[in-house]
Structure formats: structure tokens, C-alpha cells
N, C-alpha and C positions, 0 to 999 in steps of 0.2 A: 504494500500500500504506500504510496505516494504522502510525501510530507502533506502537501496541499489535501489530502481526500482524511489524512488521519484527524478520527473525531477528539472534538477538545475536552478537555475534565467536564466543562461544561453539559457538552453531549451526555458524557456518563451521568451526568447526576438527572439529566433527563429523563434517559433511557430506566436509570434506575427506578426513580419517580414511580414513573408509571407500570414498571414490571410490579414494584411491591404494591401499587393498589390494588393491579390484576390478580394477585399471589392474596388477596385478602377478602377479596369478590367471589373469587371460587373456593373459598378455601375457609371459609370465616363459620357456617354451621357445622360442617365436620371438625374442625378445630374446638370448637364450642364440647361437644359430644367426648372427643378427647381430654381435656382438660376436665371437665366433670369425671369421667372415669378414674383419670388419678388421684383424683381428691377423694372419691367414694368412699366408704365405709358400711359395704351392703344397700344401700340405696337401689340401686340397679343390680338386674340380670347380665345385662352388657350392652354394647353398643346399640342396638334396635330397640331393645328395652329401654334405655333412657333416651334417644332420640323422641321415641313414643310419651314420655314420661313430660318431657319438657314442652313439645306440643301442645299436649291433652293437659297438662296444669297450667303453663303459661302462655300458652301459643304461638303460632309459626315462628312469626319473627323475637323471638328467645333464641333461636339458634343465634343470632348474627349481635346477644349481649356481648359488650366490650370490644365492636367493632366501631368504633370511633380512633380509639389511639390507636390501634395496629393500621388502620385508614390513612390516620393523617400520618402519625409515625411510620408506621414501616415505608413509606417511601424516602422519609431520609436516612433511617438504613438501610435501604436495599442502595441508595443511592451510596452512599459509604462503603458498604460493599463490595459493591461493583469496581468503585472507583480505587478501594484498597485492591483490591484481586488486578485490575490490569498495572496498578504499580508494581507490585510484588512479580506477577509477570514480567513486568519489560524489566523488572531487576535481572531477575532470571534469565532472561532473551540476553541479557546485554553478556553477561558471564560467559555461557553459552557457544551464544552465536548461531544457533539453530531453532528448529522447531522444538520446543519442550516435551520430554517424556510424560508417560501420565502421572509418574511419581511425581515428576516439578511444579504438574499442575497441581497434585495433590498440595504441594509443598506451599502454592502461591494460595488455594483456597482457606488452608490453616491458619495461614499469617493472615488473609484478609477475616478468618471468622474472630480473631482475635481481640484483633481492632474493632471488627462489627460488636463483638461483647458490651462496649461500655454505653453503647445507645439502645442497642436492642432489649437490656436489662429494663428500664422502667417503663418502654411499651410495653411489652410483654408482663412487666409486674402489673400494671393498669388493665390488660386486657384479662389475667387470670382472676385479677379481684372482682371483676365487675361479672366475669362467666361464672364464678363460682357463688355468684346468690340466686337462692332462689326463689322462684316466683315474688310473692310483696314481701311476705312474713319476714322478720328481720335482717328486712335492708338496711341497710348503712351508706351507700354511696349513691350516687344520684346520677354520677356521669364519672368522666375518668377526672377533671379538674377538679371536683368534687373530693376524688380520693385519694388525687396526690396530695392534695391540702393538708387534708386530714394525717395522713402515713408520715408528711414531714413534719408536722405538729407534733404528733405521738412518738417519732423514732428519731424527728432528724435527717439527712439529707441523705449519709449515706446507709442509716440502717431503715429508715425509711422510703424513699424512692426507688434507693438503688440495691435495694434489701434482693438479694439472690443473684447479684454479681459473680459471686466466684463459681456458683453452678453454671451460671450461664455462660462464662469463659472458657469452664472443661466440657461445657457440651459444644461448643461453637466450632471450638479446635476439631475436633476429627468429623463433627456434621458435615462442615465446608470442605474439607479435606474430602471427603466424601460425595458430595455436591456436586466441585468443579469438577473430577475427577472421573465422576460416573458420565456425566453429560458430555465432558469431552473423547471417552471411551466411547459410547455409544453414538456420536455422532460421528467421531472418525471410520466408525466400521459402519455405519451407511451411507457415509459418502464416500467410502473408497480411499481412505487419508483425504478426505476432502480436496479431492479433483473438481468435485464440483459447490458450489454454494448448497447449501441444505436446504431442502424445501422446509415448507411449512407444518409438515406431518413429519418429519424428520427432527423438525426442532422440539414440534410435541412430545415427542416419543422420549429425543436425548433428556430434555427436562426432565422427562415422568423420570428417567432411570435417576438421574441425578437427584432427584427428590426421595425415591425409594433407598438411596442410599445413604442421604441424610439423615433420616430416621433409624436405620438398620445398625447404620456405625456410632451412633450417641443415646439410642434410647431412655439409657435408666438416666443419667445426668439430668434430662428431661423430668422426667418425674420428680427427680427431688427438686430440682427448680422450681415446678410448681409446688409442692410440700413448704417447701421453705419460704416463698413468696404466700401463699397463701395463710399461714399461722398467725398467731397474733404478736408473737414475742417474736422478734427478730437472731437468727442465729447468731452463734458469736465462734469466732475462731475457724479452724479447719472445718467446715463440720461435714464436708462430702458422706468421708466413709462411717460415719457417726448415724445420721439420716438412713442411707443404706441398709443399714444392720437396723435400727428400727425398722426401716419398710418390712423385710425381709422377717423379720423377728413378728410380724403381726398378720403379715399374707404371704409370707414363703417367697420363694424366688420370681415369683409370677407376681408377685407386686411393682418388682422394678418394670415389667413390660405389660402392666393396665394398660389399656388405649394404643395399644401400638398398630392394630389391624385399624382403626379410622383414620388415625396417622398416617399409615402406608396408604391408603385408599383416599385422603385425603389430599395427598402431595402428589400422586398420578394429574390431576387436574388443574393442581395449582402450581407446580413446579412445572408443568408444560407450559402455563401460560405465562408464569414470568419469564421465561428463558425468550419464548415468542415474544414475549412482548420486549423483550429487553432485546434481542437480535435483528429485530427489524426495527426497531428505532434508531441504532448503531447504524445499522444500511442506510437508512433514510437520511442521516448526515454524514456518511462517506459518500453521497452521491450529489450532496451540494457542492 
């Protein structure tokens, strides 16, 4: 690609923009269902059981609770992102000199889920507090402003906002590692090393995998993120494998991977359409 045709930071943060609203549009009542599941405590049979559950008590649109801050936030994550993941690539290019191995990409996605960690934390604390009430009966928040208020009143900036930080660091790490890595695999072996541009069902598809491997390579980290964002008392210290051994200690091993089949069935849809949508926006200003 031609100096003149290479898109600017700018572009990237565009492109990101609007991949993470698309990634929140498709993706926001199965995540809902997800996140319930982890937090459960016998409440639900499992994922159709509490889909049906949150309909039939609160109605449809209860799926898409605490889709305001992942709305408005996650497109400046996704924009950060993005925008870390081609740094950390053209670091890597520059070393190099060649087209990167899938490990590099793996290597570029990691450092950029790293950095993604320190903003994606208090979307994401915002969107599991507001999914995780139910119906009226002892609401507490009213919107996500509403509850960062509140949480930095009560805890303070960072054991309130940015309460579930180091979970969401160690899951970010091998997610994105994951992510970049699966999508750039599965795009390369249907376009042939990319002889040619990817269609549009090709970018679906590398997403979906890339998505499916996000989930697959970070799952339990996930769950105590929500564990831990969700409580009332803010954790203090290491407390990974602390949490863990609780989970595990109260629902066996299968507690760390609650919600993981809505999650994977989840990120097929959603993880197609940000990539789509983040790849053709990319086009659309290499071609200005």
C-alpha cells in the first residue's frame, strides 16, 4: 500500500467507532443472557431458561439492559484497539521486514488487548451492573451515569469504577491474542495467503472464528470479572486465583465456564460484524 492510500490513526479510530457499535447491536441480548448466567446462583436452568425468564418477567427489551455504555463506550475501545493492534503490528513489520507469522499477530493482539484493558474495565463494569438487576424489585441504578456516581462515591475511582481491572487485563491478554490471530488464520486460508481481497462472507466467517477464539482462550478470567465487578465490597490484592477457588469451591469446575455456549454463539455474529465492519471502513479510506 502506497504512503498516499495508507489510512490515518484517524481512519482507525473511525473504523473502530463503528465496528464496536456493530459488535454491541448484534451482540448486546446474548451478552445480556451471558452475564446473568455467571452471576447465577440457581436462578436459571440455563441459557433458554433464562432468556425465557427475563422476557416473560421483564420483557423483550431487558435483553439489551446496560447497552448504553458498551454503545457509547465500546466504540472508543474498539477504537483503541484497533488503533493499538496496527501499532504493535507495524512494530513488528518494521523488525521483521515481512508479512507476520500468526504467532506475531498473536503477539500484536496481546499487547493491543493490554492497553485495550484500562478502558474496556469500567464499560464493561457499567454494563454488568446494570445487566445484572433484575426486573424493578431492588434496583439501585437508573442508567450507567447513574452508577458510576454512585460506585465512585462508595469505593473511589479506582476500586470503584475501575473495580475488576486486573481481571480484565488477564483476560484481554490471551482473548486478543486469540482474536487477531484466529481471524487472520482463517482469513488467510480462504483467501489463499490473501491473493485476493476477502469478500464479504469471508470477513464474516474470519470474525466469527476470531470471536470463537476469544472466548475459548480467556473464558474463566471472564467470569470472575464479572464476580468481582458485580459484589459489593471491592476486591483487594491478587485476588485472581483467590475468586477461582471460591467459584470452583461452590459449583465445581463448570462454574468457571457458566455462559460460555451464549458466548461462543454470541461472538459468531458479533465478531463477524465488527471485523466487516471494521475492514470495509479501512477500504473505504484506502480508496480516497
Amino acid at each position: 500500500m502506497s504512503a498516499k492510500n495508507r489510512p490515518s490513526a484517524a481512519a482507525d479510530f473511525i473504523a473502530g467507532n463503528l465496528s464496536g457499535m456493530a459488535q454491541v447491536i448484534v451482540g448486546q441480548p446474548i451478552d445480556t443472557i451471558k452475564v446473568r448466567l455467571q452471576l447465577d446462583h440457581g436462578r436459571f436452568k440455563g441459557a433458554i431458561d433464562c432468556a425465557i425468564q427475563t422476557i416473560k418477567n421483564e420483557g423483550f427489551f431487558a435483553l439489551y439492559k446496560g447497552m448504553a455504555s458498551p454503545l457509547v463506550g465500546i466504540g472508543a475501545v474498539n477504537a483503541l484497539l484497533f488503533a493499538a493492534y496496527s501499532q504493535f503490528k507495524n512494530l513488528l513489520e518494521a523488525r521483521s521486514g515481512q508479512t507476520l507469522t500468526i504467532g506475531q499477530i498473536a503477539l500484536a493482539g496481546a499487547g493491543a488487548g493490554a492497553v485495550n484493558s484500562v478502558l474496556a474495565s469500567p464499560v464493561e463494569l457499567l454494563k454488568v451492573r446494570l445487566q445484572a438487576q433484575y426486573g424493578s424489585e431492588g434496583r439501585i441504578f437508573r442508567g450507567p451515569i447513574d452508577c458510576a456516581r454512585h460506585l465512585i462515591q462508595q469505593d473511589g475511582l479506582a476500586h470503584g469504577l475501575f473495580r475488576g481491572t486486573y481481571a480484565t487485563l488477564l483476560r484481554e491478554i490471551p482473548a486478543y491474542a486469540g482474536f487477531y490471530s484466529g481471524f487472520e488464520f482463517t482469513k488467510r486460508f480462504l483467501t489463499c495467503d490473501q491473493r485476493d481481497p476477502a469478500t464479504i462472507s469471508q470477513l464474516m466467517l474470519s470474525g466469527s472464528a476470531g470471536g470463537m477464539a476469544y472466548w475459548l482462550s480467556s473464558y474463566p478470567f471472564d467470569v470472575v470479572k464479572s464476580v468481582v465487578q458485580n459484589q459489593e465490597t471491592p476486591p483487594r490484592g491478587l485476588y485472581m486465583t483467590k475468586v477461582m477457588q471460591k467459584i470452583v469451591a461452590n459449583n465445581g469446575v463448570v462454574g468457571l465456564f457458566r455462559g460460555l455456549t451464549p458466548a461462543v454463539l454470541r461472538s459468531i455474529p458479533a465478531a463477524g460484524a465488527t471485523f466487516t465492519t471494521y475492514e470495509l471502513t479501512m477500504r473505504l479510506f484506502e480508496s480516497m
